[in-house]
C-alpha positions in Angstrom: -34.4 -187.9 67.1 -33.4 -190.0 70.0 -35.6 -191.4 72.5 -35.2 -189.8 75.9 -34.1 -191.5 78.9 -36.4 -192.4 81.6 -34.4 -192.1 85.0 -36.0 -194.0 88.3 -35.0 -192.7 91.7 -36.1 -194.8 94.7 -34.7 -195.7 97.7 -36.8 -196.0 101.6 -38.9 -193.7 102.8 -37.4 -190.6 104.4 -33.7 -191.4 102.5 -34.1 -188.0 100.6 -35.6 -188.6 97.5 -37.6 -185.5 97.2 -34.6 -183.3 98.3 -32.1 -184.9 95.8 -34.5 -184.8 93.3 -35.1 -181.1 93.5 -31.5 -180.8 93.6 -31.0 -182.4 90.4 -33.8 -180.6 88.7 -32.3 -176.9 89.2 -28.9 -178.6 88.8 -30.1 -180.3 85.6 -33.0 -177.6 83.9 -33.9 -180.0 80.9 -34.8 -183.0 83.1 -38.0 -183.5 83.4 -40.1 -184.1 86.3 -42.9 -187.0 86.1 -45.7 -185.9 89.1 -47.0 -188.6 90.9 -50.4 -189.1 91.8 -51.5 -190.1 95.4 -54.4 -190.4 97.9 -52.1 -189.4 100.9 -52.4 -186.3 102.0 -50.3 -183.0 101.3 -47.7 -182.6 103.2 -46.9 -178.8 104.5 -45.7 -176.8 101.8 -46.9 -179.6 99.1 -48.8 -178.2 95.6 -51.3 -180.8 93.6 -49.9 -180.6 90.3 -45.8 -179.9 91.5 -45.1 -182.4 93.9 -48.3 -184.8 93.5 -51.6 -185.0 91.6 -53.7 -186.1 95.5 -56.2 -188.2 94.4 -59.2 -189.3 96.6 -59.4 -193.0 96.6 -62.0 -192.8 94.1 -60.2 -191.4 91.8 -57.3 -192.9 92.1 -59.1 -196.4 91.5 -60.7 -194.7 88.3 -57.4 -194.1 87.2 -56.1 -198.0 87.7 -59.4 -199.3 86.2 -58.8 -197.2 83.2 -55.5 -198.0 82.9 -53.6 -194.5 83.0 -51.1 -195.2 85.3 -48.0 -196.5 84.3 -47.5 -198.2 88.0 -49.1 -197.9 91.1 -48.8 -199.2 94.7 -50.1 -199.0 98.0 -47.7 -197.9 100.5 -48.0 -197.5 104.0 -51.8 -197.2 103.6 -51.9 -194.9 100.8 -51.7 -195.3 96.7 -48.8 -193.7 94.7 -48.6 -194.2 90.8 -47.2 -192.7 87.6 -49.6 -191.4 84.9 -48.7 -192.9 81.6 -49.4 -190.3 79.2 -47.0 -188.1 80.6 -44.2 -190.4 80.3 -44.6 -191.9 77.3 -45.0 -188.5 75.4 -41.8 -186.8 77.4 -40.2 -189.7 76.0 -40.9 -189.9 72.5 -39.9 -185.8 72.1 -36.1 -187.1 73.4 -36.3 -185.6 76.9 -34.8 -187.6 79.5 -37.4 -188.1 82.6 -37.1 -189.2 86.2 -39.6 -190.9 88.3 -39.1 -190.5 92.2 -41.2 -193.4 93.3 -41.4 -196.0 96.1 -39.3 -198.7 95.8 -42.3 -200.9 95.0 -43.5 -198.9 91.9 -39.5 -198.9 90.6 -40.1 -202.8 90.4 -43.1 -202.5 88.3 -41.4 -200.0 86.0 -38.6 -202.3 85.3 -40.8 -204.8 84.2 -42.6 -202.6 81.4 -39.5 -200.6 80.8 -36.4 -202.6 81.2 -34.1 -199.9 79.4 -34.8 -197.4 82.0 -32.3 -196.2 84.0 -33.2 -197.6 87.7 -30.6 -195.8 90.7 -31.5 -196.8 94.9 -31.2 -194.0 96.8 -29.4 -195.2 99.9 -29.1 -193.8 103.3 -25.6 -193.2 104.9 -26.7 -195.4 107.9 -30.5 -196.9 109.0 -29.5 -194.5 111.9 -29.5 -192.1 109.8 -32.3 -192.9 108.1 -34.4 -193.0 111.4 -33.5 -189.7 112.4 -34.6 -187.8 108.9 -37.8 -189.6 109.6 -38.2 -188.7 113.2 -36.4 -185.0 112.2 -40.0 -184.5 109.8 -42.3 -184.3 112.7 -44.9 -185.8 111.2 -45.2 -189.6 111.5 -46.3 -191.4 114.9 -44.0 -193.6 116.4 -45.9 -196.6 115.4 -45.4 -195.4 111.6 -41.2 -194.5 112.0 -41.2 -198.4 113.7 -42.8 -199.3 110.8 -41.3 -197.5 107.6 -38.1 -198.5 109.3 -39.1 -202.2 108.8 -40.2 -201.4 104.9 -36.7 -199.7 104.6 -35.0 -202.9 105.7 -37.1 -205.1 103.0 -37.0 -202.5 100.7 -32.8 -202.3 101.0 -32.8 -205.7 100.2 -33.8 -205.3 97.2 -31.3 -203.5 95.6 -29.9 -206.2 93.1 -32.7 -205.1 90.8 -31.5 -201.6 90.5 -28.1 -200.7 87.9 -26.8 -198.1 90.6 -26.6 -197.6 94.2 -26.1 -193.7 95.1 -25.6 -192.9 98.9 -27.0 -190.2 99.8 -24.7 -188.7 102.4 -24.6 -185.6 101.5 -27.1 -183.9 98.5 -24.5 -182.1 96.0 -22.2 -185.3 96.4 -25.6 -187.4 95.2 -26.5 -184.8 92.6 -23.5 -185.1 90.9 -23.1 -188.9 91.2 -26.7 -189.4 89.5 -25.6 -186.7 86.8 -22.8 -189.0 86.3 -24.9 -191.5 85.6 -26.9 -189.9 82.9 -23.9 -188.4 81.0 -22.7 -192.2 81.2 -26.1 -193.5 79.7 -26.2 -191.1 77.1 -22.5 -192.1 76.2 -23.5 -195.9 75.6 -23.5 -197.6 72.6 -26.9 -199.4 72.1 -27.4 -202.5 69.9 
């Protein structure tokens, strides 16, 4: 049995990542999700265990100490990081996985797994960008100003990622990233 692929979508805060990845999940059944766990808090509508393990700080440093997550980073005053268990093990069985991290935790990921397959969500514009931010309702002004700022750094990183996928519109990126896996699978590895 082949190994599975493990599949990294990041990109700035607010670009989508959540929305495209849900996309691609009912568009793609077999892939699986990797939950991250946090110490931010839910978000309307969020469920620990389907969209994040939230963690109290506590915990979450238990988890670092202990070395069960896979990454982990603070962002924007909160932790984010991968559990390593799950990942590894969804692996091994030949299912492909995706990680929808910050672009910080993508880094880190590369450097432990530099066969994954690493796509940057990009926004059409940084207009854009500011105005799904802003259109959530639920960041101060202070924190838009700010995650813009990240978004700009974090852009500027994309030379470590294999594919850039503009996310204009969600179908269009769906089936863009779906490209992408067909193509991986299709390679001939050494």
């Amino acid at each position: 049995m082949s190994k599975g692929l493990l599949i990294v979508l990041s990109g700035p805060s607010g670009v989508g990542k959540g929305t495209v990845c849900t996309a691609l999940r009912s568009r793609v059944p077999e892939l699986v999700y990797s939950v991250s766990a946090t110490t931010r808090s839910p978000r309307l509508g969020e469920v620990n265990g389907v969209n994040y393990f939230f963690k109290s700080r506590e915990q979450f440093m238990d988890m670092i100490d202990n070395d069960q997550l896979l990454e982990y980073a603070e962002y924007v005053g909160n932790y984010y990081g991968t559990p390593r268990d799950f990942v590894e093990e969804t692996l091994a069985t030949g299912k492909d996985i995706i990680l929808e991290i910050e672009v910080q935790g993508a880094l880190k990921v590369k450097e432990k797994f530099p066969d994954g397959i690493f796509v940057f969500l990009m926004p059409p514009s940084l207009d854009e960008l500011k105005d799904r931010i802003q259109g959530r309702g639920t960041e101060s002004q202070a924190t838009i100003d700010h995650r813009m700022s990240v978004a700009v750094d974090e852009i500027n990183l994309l030379q470590h990622y294999d594919y850039a996928v503009v996310n204009d519109e969600i179908n269009l990126a769906c089936k863009r990233i779906e490209s992408i896996i067909i193509a991986e699978h299709c390679k001939v590895r050494k």
